[in-house]
MARBA-3410 file (N, C-alpha, C, O; in Angstrom, 1 decimal):
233
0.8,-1.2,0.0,0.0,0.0,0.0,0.9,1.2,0.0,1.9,1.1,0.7 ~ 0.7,2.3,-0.6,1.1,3.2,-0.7,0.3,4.4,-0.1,-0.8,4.7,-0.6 ~ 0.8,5.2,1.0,0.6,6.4,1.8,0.5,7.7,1.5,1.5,8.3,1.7 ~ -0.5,8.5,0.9,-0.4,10.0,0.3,0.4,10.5,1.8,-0.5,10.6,2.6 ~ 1.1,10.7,2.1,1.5,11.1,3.6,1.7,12.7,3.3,2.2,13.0,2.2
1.5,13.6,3.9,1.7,15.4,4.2,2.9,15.6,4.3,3.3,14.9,5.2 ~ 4.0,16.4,3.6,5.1,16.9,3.5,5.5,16.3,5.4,4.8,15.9,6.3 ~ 6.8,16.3,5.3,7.3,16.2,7.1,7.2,17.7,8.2,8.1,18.5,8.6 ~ 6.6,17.7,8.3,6.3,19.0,8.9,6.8,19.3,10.2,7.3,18.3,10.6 ~ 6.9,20.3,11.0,7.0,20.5,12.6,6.3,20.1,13.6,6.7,20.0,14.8
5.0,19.7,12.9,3.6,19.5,13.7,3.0,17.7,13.1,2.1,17.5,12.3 ~ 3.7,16.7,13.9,3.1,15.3,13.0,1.6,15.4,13.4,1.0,16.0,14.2 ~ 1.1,14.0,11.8,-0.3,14.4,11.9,-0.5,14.0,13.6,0.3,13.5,14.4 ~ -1.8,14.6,13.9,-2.7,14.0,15.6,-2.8,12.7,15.2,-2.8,12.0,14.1 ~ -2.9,12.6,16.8,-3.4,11.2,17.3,-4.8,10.8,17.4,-5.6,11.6,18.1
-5.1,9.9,17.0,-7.0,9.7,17.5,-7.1,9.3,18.9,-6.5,8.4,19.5 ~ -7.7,10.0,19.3,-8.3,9.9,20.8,-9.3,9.0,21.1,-9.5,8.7,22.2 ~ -10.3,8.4,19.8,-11.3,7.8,20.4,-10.9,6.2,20.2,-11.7,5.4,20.7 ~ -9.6,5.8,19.5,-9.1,3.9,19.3,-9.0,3.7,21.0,-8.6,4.5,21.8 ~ -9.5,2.5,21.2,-8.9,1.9,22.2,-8.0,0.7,21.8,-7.8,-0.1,20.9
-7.4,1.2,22.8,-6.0,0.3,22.3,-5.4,-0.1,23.3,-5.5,0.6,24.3 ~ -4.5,-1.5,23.2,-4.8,-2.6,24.0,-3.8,-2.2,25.4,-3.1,-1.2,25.4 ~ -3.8,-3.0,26.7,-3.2,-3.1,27.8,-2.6,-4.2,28.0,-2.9,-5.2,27.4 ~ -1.5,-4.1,29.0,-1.5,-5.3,29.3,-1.6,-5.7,30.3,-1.7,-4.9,31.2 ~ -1.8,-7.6,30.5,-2.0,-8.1,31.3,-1.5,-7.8,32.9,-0.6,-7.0,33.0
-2.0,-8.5,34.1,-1.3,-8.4,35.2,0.4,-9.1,35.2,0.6,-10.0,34.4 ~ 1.0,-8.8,35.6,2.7,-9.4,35.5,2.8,-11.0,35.3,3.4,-11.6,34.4 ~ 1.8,-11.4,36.4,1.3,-12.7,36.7,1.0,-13.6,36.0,1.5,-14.8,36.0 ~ 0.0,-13.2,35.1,-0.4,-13.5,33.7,0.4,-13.5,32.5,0.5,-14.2,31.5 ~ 1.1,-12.4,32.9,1.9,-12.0,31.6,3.2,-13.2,31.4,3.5,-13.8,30.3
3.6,-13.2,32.4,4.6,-14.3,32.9,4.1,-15.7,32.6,4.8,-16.6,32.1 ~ 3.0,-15.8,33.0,2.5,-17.4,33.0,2.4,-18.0,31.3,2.6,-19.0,30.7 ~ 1.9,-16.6,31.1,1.4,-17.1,29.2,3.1,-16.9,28.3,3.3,-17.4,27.2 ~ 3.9,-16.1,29.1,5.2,-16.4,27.9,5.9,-17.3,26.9,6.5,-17.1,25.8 ~ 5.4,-18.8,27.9,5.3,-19.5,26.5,3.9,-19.8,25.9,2.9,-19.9,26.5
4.1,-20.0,24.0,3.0,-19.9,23.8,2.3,-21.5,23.9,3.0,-22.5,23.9 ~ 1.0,-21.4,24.1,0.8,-22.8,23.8,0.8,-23.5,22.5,1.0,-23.0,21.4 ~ 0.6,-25.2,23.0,1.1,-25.9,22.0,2.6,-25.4,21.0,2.5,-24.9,19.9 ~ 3.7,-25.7,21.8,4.9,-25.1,20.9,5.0,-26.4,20.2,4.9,-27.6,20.4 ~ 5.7,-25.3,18.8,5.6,-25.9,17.9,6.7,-27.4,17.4,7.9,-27.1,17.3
6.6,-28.4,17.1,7.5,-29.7,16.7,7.8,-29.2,15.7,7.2,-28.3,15.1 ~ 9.3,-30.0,15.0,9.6,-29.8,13.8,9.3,-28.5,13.2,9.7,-27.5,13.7 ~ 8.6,-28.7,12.0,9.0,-27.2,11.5,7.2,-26.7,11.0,6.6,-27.1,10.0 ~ 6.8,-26.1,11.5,5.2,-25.6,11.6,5.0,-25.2,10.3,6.1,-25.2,9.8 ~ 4.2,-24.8,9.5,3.4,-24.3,8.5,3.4,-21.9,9.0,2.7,-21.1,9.5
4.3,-21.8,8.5,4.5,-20.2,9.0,3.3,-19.4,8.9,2.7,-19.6,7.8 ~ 2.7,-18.7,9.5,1.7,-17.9,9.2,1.6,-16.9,8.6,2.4,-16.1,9.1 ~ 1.1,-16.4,7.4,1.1,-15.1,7.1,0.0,-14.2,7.1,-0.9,-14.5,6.4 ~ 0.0,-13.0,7.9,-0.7,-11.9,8.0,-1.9,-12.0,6.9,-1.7,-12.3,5.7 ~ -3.1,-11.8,7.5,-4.4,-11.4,6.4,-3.7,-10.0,5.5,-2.9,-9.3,6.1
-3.9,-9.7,4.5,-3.8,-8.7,3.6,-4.4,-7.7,4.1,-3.8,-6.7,4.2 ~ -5.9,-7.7,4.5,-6.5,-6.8,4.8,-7.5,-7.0,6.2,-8.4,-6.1,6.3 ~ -7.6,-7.5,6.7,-8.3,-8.2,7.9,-9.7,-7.0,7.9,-9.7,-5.9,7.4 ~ -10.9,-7.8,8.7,-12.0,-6.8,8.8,-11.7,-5.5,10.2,-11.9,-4.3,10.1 ~ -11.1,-6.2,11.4,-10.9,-6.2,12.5,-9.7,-6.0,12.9,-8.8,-6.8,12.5
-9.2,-4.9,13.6,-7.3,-4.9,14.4,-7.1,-6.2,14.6,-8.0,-7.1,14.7 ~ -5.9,-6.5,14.8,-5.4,-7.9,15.2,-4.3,-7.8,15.8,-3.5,-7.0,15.4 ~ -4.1,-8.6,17.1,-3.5,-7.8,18.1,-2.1,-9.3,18.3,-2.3,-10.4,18.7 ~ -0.8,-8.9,17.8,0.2,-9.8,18.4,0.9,-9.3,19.2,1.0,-8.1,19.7 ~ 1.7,-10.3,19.6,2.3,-10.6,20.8,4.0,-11.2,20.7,4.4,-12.1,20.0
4.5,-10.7,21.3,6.0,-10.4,21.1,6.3,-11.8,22.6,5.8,-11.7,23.7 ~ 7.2,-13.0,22.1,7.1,-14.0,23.6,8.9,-13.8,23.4,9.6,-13.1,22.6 ~ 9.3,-14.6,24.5,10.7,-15.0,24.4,10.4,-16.4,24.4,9.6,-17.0,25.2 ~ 11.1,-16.9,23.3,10.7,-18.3,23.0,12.6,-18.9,23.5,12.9,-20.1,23.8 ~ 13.5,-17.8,23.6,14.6,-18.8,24.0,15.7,-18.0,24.0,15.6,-17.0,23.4
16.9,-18.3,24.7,17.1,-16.7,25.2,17.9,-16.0,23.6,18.3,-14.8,23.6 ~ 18.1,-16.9,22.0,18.2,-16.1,21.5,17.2,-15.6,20.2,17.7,-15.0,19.3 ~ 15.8,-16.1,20.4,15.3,-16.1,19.5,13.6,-15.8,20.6,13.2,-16.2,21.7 ~ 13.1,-14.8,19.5,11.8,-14.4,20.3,10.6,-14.4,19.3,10.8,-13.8,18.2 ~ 9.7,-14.9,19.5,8.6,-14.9,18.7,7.2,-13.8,18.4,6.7,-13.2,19.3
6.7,-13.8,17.2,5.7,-12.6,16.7,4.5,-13.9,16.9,4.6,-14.9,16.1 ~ 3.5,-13.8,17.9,2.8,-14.5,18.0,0.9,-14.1,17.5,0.4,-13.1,18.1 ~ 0.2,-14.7,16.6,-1.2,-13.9,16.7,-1.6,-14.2,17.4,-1.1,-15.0,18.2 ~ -3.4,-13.6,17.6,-4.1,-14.1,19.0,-4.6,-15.7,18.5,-5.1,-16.1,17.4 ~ -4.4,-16.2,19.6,-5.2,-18.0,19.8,-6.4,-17.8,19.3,-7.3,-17.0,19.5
-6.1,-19.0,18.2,-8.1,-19.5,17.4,-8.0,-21.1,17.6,-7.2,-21.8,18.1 ~ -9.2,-21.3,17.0,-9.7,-22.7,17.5,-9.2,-23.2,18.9,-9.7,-22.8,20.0 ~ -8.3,-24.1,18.8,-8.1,-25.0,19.8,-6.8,-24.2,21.0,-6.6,-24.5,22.2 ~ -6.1,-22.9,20.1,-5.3,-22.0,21.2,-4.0,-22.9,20.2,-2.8,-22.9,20.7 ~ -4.1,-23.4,19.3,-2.7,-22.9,18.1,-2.9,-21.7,18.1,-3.9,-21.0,18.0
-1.4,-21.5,18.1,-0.6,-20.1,17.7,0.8,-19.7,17.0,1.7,-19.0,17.3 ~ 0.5,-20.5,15.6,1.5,-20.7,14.8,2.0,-19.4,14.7,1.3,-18.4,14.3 ~ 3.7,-19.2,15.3,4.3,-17.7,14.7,4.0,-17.0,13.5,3.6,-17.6,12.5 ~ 4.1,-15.4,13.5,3.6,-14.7,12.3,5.6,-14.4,12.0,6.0,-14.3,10.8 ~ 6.3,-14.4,12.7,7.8,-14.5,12.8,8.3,-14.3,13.9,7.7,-14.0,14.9
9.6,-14.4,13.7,10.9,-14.8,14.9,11.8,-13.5,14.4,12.1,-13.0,13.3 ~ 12.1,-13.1,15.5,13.3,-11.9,15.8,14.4,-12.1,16.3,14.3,-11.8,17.5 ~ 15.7,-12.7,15.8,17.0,-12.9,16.7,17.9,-11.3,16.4,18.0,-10.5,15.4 ~ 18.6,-11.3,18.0,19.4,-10.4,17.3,21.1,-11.0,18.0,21.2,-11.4,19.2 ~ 22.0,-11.0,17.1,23.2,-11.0,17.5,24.5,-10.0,17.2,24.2,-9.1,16.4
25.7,-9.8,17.6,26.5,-9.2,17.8,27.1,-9.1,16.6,27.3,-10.2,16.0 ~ 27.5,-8.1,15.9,28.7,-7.6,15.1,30.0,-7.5,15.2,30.3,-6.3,15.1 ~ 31.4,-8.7,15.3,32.0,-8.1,15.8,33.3,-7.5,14.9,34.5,-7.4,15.3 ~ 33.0,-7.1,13.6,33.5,-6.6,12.6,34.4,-5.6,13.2,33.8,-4.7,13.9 ~ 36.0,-5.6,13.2,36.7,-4.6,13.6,36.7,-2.8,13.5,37.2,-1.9,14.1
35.8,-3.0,12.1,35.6,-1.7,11.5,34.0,-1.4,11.7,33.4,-0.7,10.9 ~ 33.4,-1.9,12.9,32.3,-1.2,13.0,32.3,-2.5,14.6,32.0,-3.6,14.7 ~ 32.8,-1.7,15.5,32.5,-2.2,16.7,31.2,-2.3,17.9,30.9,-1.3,18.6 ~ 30.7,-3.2,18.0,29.3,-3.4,19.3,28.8,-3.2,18.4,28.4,-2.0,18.6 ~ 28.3,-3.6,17.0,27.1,-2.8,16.3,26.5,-4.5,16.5,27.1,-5.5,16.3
25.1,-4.2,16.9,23.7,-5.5,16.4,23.0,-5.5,15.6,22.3,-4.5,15.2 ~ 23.0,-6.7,15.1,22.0,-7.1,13.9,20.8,-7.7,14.3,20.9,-8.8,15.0 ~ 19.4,-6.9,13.8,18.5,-7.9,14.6,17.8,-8.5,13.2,17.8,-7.7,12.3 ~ 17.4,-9.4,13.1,17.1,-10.0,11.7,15.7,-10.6,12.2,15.4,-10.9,13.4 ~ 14.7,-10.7,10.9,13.4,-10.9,11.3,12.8,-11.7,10.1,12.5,-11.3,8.9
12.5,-13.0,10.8,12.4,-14.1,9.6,10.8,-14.6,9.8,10.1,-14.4,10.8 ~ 10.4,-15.1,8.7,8.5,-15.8,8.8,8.5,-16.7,9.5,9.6,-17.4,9.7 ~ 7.5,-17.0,9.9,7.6,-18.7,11.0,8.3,-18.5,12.5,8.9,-17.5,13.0 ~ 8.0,-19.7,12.9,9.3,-19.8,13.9,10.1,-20.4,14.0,10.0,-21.2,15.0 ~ 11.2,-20.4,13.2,12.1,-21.2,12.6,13.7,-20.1,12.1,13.7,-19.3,11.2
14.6,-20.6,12.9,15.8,-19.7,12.8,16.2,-19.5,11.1,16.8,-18.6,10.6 ~ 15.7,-20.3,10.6,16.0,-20.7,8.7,15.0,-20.1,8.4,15.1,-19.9,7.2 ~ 13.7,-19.5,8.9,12.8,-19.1,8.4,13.1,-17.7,6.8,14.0,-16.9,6.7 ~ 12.4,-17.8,6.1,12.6,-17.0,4.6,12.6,-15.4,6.0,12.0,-15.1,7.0 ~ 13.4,-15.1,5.2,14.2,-13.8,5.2,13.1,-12.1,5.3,13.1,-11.2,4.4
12.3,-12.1,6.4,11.8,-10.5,6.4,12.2,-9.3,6.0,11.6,-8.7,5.1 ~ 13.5,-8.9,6.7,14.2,-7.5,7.1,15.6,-7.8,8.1,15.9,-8.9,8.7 ~ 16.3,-6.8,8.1,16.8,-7.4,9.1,17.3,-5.4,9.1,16.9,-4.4,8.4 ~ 18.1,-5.4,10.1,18.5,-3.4,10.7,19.9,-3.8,11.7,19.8,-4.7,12.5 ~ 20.9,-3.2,11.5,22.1,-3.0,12.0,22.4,-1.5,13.3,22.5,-0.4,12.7
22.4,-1.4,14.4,22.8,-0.4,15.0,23.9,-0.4,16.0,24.0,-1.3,16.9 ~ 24.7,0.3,15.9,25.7,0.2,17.0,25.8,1.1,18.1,25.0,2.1,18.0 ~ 26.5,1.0,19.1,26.2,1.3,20.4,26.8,2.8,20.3,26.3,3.9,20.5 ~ 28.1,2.6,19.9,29.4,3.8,20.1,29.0,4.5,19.3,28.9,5.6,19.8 ~ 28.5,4.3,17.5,29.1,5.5,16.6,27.4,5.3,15.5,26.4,4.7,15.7
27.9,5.9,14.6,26.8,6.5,14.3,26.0,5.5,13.0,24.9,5.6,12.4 ~ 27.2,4.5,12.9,26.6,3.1,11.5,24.6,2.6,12.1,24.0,2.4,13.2 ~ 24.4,2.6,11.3,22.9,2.3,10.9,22.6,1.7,9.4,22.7,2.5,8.5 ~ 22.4,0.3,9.2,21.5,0.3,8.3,20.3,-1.0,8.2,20.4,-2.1,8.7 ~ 19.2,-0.6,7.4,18.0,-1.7,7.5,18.1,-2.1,5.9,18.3,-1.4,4.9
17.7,-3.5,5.9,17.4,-3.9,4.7,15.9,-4.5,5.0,15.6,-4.9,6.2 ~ 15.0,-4.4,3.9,13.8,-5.2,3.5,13.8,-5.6,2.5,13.9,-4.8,1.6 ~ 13.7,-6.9,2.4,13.6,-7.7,1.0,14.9,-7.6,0.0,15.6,-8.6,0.2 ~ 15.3,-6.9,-0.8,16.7,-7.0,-1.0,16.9,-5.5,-1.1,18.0,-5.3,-1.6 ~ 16.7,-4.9,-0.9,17.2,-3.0,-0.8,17.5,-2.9,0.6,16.8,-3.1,1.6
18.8,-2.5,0.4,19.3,-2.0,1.7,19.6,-0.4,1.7,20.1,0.1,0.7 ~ 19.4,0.3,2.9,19.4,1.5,2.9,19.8,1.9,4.5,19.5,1.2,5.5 ~ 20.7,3.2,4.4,21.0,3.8,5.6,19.8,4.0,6.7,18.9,4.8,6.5 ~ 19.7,3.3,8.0,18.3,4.0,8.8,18.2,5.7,8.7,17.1,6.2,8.5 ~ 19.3,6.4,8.9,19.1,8.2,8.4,18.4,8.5,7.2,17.8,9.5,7.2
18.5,7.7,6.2,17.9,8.1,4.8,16.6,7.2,4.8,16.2,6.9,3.7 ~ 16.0,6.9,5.6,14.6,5.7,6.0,13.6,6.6,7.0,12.4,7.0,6.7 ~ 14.5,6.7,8.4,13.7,6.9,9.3,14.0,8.0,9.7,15.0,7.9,10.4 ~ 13.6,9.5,9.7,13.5,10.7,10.4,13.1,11.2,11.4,12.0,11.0,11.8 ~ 13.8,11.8,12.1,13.2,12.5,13.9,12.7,13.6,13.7,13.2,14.4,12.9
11.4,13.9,14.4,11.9,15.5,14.2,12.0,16.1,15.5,11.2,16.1,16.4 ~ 13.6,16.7,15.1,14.1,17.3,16.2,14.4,16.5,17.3,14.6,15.3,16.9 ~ 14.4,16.7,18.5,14.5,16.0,19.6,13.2,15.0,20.1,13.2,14.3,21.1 ~ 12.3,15.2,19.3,11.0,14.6,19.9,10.8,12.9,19.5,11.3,12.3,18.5 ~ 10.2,12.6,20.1,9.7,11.3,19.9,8.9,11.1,18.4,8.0,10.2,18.4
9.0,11.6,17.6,8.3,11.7,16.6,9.3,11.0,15.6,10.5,11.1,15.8 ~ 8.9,10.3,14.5,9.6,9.7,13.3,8.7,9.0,12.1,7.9,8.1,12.1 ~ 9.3,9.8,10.9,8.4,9.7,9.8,9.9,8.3,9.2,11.1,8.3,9.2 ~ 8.9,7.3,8.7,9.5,5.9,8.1,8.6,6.2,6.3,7.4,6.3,6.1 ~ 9.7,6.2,5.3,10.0,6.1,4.0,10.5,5.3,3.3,11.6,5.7,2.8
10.1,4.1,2.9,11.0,3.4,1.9,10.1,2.9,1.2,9.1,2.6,1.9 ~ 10.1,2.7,-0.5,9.9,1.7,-1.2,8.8,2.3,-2.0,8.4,1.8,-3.1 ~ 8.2,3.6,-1.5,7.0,3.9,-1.5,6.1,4.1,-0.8,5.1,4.8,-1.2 ~ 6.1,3.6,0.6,5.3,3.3,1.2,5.9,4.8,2.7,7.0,5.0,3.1 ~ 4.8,5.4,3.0,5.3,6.6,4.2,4.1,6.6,5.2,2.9,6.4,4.9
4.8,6.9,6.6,4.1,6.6,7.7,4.9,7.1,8.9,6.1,7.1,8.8 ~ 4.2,7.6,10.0,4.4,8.6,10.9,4.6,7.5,12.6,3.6,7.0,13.2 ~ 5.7,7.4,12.9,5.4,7.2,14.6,4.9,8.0,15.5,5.0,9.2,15.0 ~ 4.5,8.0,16.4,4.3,9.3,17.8,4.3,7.9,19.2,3.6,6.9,19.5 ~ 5.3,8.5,19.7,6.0,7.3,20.9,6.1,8.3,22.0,6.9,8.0,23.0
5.2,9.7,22.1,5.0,10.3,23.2,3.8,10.0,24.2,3.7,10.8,25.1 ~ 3.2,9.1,24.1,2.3,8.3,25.3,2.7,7.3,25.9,3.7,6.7,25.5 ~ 2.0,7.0,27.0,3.0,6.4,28.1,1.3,5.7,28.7,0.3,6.4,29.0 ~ 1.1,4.5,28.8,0.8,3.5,29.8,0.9,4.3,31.2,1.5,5.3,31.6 ~ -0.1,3.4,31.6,0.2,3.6,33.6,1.2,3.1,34.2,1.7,3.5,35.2
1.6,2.1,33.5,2.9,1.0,33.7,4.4,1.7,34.0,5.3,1.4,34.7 ~ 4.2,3.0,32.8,4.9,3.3,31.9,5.8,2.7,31.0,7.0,2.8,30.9 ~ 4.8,2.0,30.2,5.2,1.4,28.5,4.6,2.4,28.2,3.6,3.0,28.4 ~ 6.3,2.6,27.0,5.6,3.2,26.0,4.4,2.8,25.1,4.0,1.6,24.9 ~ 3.8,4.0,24.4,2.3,4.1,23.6,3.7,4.3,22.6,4.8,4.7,22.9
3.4,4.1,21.6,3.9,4.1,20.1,2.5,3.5,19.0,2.0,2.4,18.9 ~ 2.3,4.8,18.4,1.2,5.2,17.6,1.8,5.0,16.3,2.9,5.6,16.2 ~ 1.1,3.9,14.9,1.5,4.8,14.0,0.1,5.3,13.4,-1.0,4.8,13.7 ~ 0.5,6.2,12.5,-0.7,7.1,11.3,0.3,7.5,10.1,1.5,7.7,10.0 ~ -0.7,7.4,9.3,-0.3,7.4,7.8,-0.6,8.8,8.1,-1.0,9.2,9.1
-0.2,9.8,6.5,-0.4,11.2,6.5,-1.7,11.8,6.9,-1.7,13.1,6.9 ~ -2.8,11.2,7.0,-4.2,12.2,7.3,-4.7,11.8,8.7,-5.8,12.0,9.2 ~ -3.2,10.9,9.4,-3.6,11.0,10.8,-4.8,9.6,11.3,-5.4,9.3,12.3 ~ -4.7,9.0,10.2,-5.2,7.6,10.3,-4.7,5.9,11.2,-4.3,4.9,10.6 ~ -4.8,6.0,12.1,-4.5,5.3,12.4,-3.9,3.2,11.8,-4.7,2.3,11.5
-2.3,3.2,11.7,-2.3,1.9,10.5,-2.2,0.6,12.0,-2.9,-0.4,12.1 ~ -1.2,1.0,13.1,-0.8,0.3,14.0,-0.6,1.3,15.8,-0.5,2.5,16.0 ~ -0.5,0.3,16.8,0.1,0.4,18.1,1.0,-0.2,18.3,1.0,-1.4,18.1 ~ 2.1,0.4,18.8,3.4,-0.7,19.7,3.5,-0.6,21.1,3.6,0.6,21.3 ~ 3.5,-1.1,21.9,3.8,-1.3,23.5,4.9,-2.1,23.9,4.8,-3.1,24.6
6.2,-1.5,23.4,7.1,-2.3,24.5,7.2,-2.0,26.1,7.0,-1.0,26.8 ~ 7.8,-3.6,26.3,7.7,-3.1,27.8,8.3,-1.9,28.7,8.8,-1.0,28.1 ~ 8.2,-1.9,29.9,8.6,-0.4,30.4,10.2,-0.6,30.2,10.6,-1.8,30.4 ~ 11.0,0.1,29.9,12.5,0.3,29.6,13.5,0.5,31.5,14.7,0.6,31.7 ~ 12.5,0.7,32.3,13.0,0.9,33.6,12.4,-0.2,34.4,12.8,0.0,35.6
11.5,-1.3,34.3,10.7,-1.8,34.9,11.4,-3.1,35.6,12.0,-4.0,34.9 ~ 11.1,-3.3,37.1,11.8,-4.6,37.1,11.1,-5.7,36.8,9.9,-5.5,36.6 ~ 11.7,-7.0,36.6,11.2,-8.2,35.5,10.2,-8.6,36.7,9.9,-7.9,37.6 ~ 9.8,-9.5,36.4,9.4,-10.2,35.5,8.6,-8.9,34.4,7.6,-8.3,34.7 ~ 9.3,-8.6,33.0,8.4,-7.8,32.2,7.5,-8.7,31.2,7.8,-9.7,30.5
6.2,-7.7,31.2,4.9,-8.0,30.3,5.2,-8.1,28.8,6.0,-7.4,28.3 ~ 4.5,-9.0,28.0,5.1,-8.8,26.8,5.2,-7.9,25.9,4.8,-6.9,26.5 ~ 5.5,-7.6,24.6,5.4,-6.4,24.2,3.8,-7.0,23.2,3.0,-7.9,23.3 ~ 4.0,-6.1,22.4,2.5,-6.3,21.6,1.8,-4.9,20.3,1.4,-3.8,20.4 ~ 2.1,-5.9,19.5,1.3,-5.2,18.2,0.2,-5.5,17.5,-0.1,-6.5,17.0
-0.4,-4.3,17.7,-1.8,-4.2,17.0,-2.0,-3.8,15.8,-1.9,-2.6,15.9 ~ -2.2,-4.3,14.4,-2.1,-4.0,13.4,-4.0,-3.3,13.2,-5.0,-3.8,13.8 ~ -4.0,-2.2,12.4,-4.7,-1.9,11.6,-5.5,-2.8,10.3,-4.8,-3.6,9.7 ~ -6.7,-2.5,10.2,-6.9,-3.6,8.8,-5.7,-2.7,7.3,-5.1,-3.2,6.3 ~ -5.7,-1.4,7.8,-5.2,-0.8,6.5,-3.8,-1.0,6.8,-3.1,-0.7,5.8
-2.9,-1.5,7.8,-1.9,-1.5,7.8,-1.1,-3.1,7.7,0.1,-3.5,7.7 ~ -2.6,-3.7,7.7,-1.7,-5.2,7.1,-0.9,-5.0,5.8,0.1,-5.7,5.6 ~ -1.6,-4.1,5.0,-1.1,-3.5,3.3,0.5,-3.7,3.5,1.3,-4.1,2.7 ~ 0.7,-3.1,4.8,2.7,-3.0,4.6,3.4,-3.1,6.1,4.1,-2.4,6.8 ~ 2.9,-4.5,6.1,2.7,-5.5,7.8,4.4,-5.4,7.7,5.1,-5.3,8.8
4.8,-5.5,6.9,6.3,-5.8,7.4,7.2,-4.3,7.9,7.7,-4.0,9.0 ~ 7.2,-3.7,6.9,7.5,-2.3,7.0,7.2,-1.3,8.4,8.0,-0.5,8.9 ~ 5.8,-1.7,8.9,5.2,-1.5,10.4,5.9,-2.2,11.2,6.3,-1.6,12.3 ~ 6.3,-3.8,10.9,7.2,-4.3,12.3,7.9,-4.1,12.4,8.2,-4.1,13.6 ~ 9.3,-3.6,11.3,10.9,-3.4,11.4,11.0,-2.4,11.7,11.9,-2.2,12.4
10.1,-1.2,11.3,10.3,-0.1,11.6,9.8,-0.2,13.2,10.6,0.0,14.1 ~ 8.7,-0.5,13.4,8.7,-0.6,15.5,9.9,-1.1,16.1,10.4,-0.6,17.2 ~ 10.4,-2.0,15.6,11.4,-2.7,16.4,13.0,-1.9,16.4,13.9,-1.9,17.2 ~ 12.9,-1.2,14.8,14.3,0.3,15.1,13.6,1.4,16.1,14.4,2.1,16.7 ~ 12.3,1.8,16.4,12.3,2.9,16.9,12.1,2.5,18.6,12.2,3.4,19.5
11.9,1.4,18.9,12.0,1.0,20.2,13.4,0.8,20.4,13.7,1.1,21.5 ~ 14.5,0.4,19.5,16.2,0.2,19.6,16.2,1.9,19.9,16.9,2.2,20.8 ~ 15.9,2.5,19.5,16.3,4.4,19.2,15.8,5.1,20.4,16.3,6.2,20.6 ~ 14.7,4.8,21.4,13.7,5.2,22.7,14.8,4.3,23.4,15.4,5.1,24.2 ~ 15.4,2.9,23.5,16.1,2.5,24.4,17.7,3.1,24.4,18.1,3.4,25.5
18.3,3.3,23.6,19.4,3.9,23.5,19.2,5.3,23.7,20.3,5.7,24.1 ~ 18.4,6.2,23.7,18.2,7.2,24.6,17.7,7.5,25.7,17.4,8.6,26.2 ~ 17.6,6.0,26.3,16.9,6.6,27.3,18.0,6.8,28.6,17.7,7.3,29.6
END
């Protein structure tokens, strides 16, 4: 899908006030359900996102193992919950680009799983880059701030769309909103609180029906601007 999005302005589009949008569980809960049920033998059948769903559809981010974490949808029928993908991230230890991580994000739940995206950031210096599908591009020439604020407009491929990661839970998790240019709501991200002691709740994405159109582009880009909120914080 492609975004008529508003020049990048000083002022990102507003937020809708009237979506409800999701919470999370008690700690208790949140903890109990981290693994999903029925995990998966051998090698599962991968799920892929509805194109356009009638209804939000709300996933769920687990730790399936301490190096690989799973994109889970909500339980149907029997409480199968075949992965929508798996997120590993490991170490860079390239002499010419030191402490930089690669988080790579594959379909299924399966470390071999076919190839999403993957995004490079390093701790010390200023290297950044994401690939989707085979274009690879600098995150500066992708993802824009404006200014000091929590605000970030994501560009590639065609496709444009707005974060706003200035709301805050009771918890205090972040609220990370996106909207396409007329302020339409596509998705929500909720990672856990960045200060909170563990046991932490899971994270969780709510996709829009209009934003299944560019389901992938919405996840890689949540998962650099939550790397960009944690490194500043």
């Amino acid at each position: 899908m492609i975004l008529d999005a508003d020049p990048f302005s000083d002022s990102p589009p507003q937020s809708p006030t009237d979506t409800v949008l999701p919470d999370y569980a008690p700690a208790d809960a949140a903890s109990a359900s981290r693994r999903p049920s029925g995990p998966p033998s051998g090698r599962p059948p991968s799920y892929m996102p509805p194109r356009r769903p009638a209804a939000p559809i709300t996933y769920t981010f687990h730790s399936w193992s301490a190096s690989l974490m799973l994109l889970l949808p909500p339980a149907a029928g029997a409480g199968d919950r075949t992965p929508v993908a798996n997120v590993a991230v490991a170490l860079n230890l390239n002499p010419f680009a030191p402490l930089a991580y690669v988080t790579t994000v594959r379909r299924g739940g399966q470390s071999d799983g076919a190839p999403v995206g993957e995004f490079e950031i390093a701790v010390a210096h200023n290297r950044a880059t994401v690939r989707i599908g085979n274009r690879w591009e600098r995150i500066a020439n992708v993802l824009s701030q404006r200014r000091d604020t929590k605000h970030w407009r994501w560009r590639l491929n065609g496709i444009e769309f707005f974060w706003d990661c200035t709301k805050q839970l009771d918890d205090g998790s972040p609220m990370c909103l996106c909207l396409d240019g007329r302020g339409s709501q596509l998705a929500s991200f909720v990672p856990p609180p960045i200060d909170a002691s563990p046991p932490l709740p899971d994270a969780t994405l709510t996709v829009f029906p209009d934003g299944h159109e560019c389901f992938d582009h919405i996840l890689i880009s949540a998962l650099i601007v939550e790397r960009k909120l944690t490194l500043s914080f």
